[in-house]
N, C-alpha and C positions, 0 to 999 in steps of 0.2 A: 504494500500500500504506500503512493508515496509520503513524502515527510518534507513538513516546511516546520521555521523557528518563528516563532511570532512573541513581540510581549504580552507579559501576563495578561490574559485577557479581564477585563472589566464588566462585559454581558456577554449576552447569548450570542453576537454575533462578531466574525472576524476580517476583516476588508482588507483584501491585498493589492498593492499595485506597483510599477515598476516591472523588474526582473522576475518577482515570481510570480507578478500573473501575467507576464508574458508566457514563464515556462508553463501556465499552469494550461494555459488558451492553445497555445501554439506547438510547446515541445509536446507536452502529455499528452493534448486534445483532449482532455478532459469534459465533461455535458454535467449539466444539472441533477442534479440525481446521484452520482455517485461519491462517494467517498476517500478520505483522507485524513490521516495523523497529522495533530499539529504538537505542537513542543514549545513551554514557553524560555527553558534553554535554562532553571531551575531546576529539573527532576520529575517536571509531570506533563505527560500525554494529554491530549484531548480527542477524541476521535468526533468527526465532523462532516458534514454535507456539503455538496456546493449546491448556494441557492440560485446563483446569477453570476454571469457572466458577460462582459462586453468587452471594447476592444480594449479597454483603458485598467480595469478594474475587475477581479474576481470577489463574490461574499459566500460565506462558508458560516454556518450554522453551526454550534458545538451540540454535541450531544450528549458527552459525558465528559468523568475527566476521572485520569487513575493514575498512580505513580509509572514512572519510566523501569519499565524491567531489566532492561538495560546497562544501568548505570553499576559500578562496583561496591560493594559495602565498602571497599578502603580505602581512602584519599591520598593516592602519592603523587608528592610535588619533586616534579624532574629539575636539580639543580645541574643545568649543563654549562659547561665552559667553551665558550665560543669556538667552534672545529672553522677550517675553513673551505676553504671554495662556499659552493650550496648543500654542504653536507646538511647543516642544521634544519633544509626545506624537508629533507629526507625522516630528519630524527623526529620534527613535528608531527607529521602526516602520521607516523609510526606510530606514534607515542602515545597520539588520539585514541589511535585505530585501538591500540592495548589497554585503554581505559587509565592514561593519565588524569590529573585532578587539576595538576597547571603547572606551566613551565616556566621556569627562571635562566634566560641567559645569564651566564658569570665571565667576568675577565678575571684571568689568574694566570701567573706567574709566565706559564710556557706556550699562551696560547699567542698563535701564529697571527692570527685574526685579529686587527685594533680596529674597527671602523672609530670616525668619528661622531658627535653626537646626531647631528644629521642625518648622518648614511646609517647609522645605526636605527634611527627610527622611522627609515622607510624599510627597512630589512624587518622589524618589529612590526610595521603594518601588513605585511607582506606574508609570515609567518602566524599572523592572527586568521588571514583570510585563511592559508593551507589548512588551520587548526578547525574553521566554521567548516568548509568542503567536508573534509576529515571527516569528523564527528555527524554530518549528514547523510555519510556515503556509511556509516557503519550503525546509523541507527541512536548514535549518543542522546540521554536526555539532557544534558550539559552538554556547552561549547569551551572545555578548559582556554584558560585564559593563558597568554604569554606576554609576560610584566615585562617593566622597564629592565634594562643591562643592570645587575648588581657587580660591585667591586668582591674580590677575593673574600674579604675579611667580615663585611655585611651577608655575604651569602652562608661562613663558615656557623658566623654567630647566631642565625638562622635556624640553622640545621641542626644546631646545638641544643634549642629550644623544642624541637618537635620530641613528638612522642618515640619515637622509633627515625634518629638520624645515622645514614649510614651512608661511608661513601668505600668508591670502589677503588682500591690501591691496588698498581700491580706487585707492588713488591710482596703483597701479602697480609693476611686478616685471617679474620674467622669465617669457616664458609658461608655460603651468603643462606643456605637453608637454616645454619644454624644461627643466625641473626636474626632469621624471620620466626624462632618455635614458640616463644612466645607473642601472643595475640597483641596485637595494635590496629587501632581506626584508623593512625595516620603517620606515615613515613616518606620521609626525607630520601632522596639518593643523590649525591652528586657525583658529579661523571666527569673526570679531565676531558680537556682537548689531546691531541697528539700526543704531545710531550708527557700526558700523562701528568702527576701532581709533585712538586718540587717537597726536597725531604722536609724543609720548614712548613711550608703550606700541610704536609700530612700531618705534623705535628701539632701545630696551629687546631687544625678542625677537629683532633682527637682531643687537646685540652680543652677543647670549647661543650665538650657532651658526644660527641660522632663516634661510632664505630668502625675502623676500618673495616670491608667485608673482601672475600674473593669469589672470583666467578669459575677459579679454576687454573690450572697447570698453564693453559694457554692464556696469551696478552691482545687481547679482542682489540681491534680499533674503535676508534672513538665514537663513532655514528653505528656501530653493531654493539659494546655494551650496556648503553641504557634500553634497548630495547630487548638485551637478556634479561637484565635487571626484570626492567618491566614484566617480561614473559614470568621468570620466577613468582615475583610478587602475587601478581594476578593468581598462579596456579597454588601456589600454601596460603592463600586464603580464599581460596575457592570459589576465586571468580573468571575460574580459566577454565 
């Protein structure tokens, strides 16, 4: 059934215009009568009618409204440190798809990538759209959000503070199932760039509350561990 994001609705009824009731007119060809999931991008469904249609403007009728099945019981926020080229278009799209809760760009120590603040916040506008796609093309009832650039040291202190903060070192940790046997609503991951995390910087995010974890014998590149991570995560709390 298709899926549009609409705000909370207010009444019975929903009015689209723009890009999605072109798609809704043109691409779907969608008629009167038939049906449609809407999402207000919180955590809950609506399932809906269309009443009218014109060239301009579609209106959709709700008919009920029930939590998003979808969504994960756990909330993990992806702390990544900026990879570069377009890797990080890749690690969004992923990240969604695996039932991220929201991602924080990091500059730290060895990453390759400086953009300026500028280029950095069309790269952020850019990387929110892949995140809306994302999360519509797999169903999400959230759109996780992707925050401003954090500095090294605000992201460590961060992650220091959640319930369950753990970041991925290659030199070594505890393994990442045995990080996860005790139950948490909400965890932390952060993920170097290339270079991986500098011996201060490891040390830094372990004094601040963090667990180093390992994913394993092998040293995964940058844009394939947090989507291990992720993978893990999701499957030892049993939303994989």
């Amino acid at each position: 059934m298709p899926r549009f994001y609409i705000a909370p609705p207010s009444g019975e009824f929903v009015t689209f215009s723009g890009e999605d009731a072109r798609h809704i007119s043109r691409s779907l060809r969608m008629a009167p009568g038939e049906t449609l999931t809407l999402c207000d991008g919180t955590g809950m469904d609506y399932s809906g009618v269309l009443c009218q249609i014109d060239s301009q403007t579609v209106t959709v009728r709700i008919l009920s409204r029930q939590p998003c099945k979808t969504e994960p019981s756990v909330f993990v926020r992806l702390y990544q440190a900026l990879p570069k080229a377009d890797k990080m278009e890749w690690i969004v799209q992923k990240a969604v798809e695996l039932g991220v809760g929201e991602i924080v760009p990091v500059l730290t120590e060895r990453c390759i990538s400086r953009p300026d603040e500028k280029t950095m916040e069309k790269k952020r506008d850019r990387w929110q759209k892949i995140a809306a796609e994302a999360a519509k093309q797999c169903g999400r009832g959230r759109i996780p959000a992707v925050r401003p650039l954090l500095r090294f040291s605000a992201a460590a202190e961060e992650l220091g503070q959640m319930e369950k903060g753990l970041f991925l070192y290659e030199k070594g940790g505890v393994p990442f199932r045995e990080a996860l046997a005790t139950p948490a609503r909400e965890i932390g991951l952060f993920v170097g760039a290339e270079g991986g995390f500098s011996p201060q910087e490891a040390a830094d995010v372990q004094r601040l509350g963090a667990c180093a974890v390992s994913l394993g014998r092998r040293i995964l590149r940058c844009e394939t561990a947090p989507l291990a991570a992720l993978s893990v995560c999701m499957y030892e709390t049993g939303n994989l």
